[in-house]
DRENVOMAR-282028 format. One record per residue (C-alpha): z, y, x; residue in three letters. Coordinates in steps of 0.001 Angstrom, whole numbers, plus 500000, padded with zeros to 6 digits. Layout:
ZYXALA;...
This chain:
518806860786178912UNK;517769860984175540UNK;518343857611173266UNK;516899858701170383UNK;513254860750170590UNK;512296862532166663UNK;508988864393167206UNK;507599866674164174UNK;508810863319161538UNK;507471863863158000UNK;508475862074155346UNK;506465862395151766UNK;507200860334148521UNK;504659860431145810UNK;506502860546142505UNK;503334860329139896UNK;501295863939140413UNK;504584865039142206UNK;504577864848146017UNK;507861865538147526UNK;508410866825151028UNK;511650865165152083UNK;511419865981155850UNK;508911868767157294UNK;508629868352161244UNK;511813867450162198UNK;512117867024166094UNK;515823865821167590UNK;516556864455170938UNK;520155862526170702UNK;521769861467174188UNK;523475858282174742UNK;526936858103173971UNK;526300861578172026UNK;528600861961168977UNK;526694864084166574UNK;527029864737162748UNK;524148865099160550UNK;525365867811157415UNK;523309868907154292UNK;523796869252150487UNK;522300866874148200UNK;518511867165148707UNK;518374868016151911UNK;516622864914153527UNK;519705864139155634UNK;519836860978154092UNK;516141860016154803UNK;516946861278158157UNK;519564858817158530UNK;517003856406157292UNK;514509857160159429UNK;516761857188162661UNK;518223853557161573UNK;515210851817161058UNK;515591851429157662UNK;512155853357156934UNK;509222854812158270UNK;508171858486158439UNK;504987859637157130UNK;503578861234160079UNK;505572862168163870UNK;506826860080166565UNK;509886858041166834UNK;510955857177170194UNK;514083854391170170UNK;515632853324173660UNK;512108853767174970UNK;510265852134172082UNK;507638853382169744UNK;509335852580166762UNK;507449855011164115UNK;504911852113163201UNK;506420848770163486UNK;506202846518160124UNK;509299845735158269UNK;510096842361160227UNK;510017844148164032UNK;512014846812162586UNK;514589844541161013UNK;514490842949164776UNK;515083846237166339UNK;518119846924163235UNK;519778844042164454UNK;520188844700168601UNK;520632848163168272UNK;522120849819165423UNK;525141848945163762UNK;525753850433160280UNK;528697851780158448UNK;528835852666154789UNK;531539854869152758UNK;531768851901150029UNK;532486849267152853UNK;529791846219151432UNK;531738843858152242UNK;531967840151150844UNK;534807840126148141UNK;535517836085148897UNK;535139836274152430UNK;537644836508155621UNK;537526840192157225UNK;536338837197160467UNK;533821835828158294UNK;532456839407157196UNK;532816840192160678UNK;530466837144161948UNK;527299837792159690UNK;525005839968161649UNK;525637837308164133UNK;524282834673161923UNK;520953836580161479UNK;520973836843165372UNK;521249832685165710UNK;524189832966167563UNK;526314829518168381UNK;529538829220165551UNK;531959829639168401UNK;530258832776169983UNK;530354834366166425UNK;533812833045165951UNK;535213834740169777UNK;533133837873168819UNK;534226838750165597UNK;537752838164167077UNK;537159841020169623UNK;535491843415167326UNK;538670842829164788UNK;540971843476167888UNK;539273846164169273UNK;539640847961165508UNK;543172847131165016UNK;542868844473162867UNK;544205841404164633UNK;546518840815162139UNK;544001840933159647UNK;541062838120160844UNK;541821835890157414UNK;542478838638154531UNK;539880839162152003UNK;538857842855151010UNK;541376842785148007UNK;544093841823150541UNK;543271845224152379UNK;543534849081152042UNK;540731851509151978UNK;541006852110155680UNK;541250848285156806UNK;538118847746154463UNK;536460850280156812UNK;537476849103159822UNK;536305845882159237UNK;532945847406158064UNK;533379849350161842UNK;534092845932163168UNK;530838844244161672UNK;528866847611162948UNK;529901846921166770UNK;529920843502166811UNK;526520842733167886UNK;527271845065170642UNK;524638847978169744UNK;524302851034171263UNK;524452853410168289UNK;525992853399165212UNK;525101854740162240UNK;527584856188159213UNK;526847857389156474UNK;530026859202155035UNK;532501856701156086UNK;535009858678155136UNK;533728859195151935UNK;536400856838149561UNK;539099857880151947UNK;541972859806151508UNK;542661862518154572UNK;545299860116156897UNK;542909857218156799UNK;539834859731157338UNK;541351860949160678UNK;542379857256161843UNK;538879855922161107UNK;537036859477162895UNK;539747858663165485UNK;537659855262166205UNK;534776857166166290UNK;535592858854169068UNK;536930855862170775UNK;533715854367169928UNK;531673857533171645UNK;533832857288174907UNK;532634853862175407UNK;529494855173175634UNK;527736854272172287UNK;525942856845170709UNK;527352857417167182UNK;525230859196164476UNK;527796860219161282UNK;525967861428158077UNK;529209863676156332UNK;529254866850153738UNK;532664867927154756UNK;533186870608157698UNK;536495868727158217UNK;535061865600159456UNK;532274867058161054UNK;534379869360163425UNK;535265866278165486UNK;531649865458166589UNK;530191866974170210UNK;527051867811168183UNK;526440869310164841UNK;522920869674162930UNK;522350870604159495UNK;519342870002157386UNK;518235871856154625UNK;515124871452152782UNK;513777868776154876UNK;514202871033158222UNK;516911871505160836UNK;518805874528160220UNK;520792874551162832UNK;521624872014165726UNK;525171872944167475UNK;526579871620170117UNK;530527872267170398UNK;533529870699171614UNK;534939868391169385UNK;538561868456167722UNK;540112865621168615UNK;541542863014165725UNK;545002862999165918UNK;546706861019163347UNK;549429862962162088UNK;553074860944162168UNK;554224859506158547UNK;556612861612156435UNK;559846860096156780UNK;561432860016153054UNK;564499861770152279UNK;
């Protein structure tokens, strides 16, 4: 059953006399608990795509069907509403609170969603936990590696208990271990049954989704569906 409904979306930007075409009647259907990776070069509109798909803006023209919501027209505050019950968002530089706990950067989308100061505080536990990181609930950012950074970003994503997440190349500031552990997650994530939705130019990373679709020039390309390599961390080196 499809989550996610994209019917012939266009997306134009008027840059003075210039009108650029950034997506031309792209249609996608995306299953729950569907782990599918959106590929392009620089250009391509998988980035608006990603846009469009969390919410974060609205295409020209098309239909955009969310957990069986018109979605395609709502104004910026019922789409912030919408943002904040069923997407959860993961960026490749983190944006995380430099002064703050990984718990308190955990908690924040639960502030926005009035939730009691104890609820947040249990939550934000179990989202740390459920990442690894329950060592971690009082570090700051600079008390953390790259990969801890992102989990708590993953954390933060999952917290308010959404049903798909969205990444844009989370792996992006990582080196290859860490990249595997945190597309490891992922699929953790995916088995649960929330549908994830990873933005990524490299093959490498995109070989462990179900579903692969590439965009070029504002179109799909292809759309793929394959079985994914599984993210196995490989054991540390042992020194000599």
């Amino acid at each position: 059953m499809p989550i996610i409904e994209l019917a012939d979306i266009t997306k134009r930007y008027e840059m003075g006399d210039v009108t650029v075409h950034a997506l031309r009647g792209v249609s996608l259907d995306v299953d729950a608990g569907d782990f599918m990776a959106i590929m392009g070069a620089s250009g391509s509109g998988k980035s608006t795509l990603m846009n469009i798909i969390g919410c974060l803006d609205r295409p020209t023209s098309g239909q955009y069907v969310l957990a069986d919501r018109e979605v395609s027209r709502l104004d910026s505050d019922e789409l912030a509403e919408i943002r904040n019950h069923l997407i959860g968002f993961v960026f490749q530089s983190f944006n995380l609170l430099r002064r703050t706990s990984a718990l308190d950067n955990v908690e924040l989308p639960l502030i926005y969603a009035d939730v009691t100061a104890r609820e947040r505080r249990r939550r934000a536990q179990i989202a740390l936990e459920r990442v690894g990181l329950a060592a971690r609930l009082d570090h700051h950012p600079s008390q953390l590696s790259g990969g801890q950074q992102q989990r708590v970003a993953i954390a933060r994503a999952i917290v308010t208990e959404p049903k798909i997440i969205v990444a844009d190349e989370p792996t992006g500031n990582l080196d290859s271990r860490t990249s595997i552990e945190i597309i490891a997650l992922f699929q953790e994530l995916g088995r649960s049954g929330i549908t994830v939705i990873l933005v990524t130019h490299e093959p490498d990373i995109a070989e462990h989704a179900s579903r692969v679709v590439v965009i070029k020039d504002g179109s799909v390309r292809s759309d793929e569906r394959r079985s994914p390599v599984p993210a196995v961390v490989p054991p540390l080196e042992e020194s000599a």
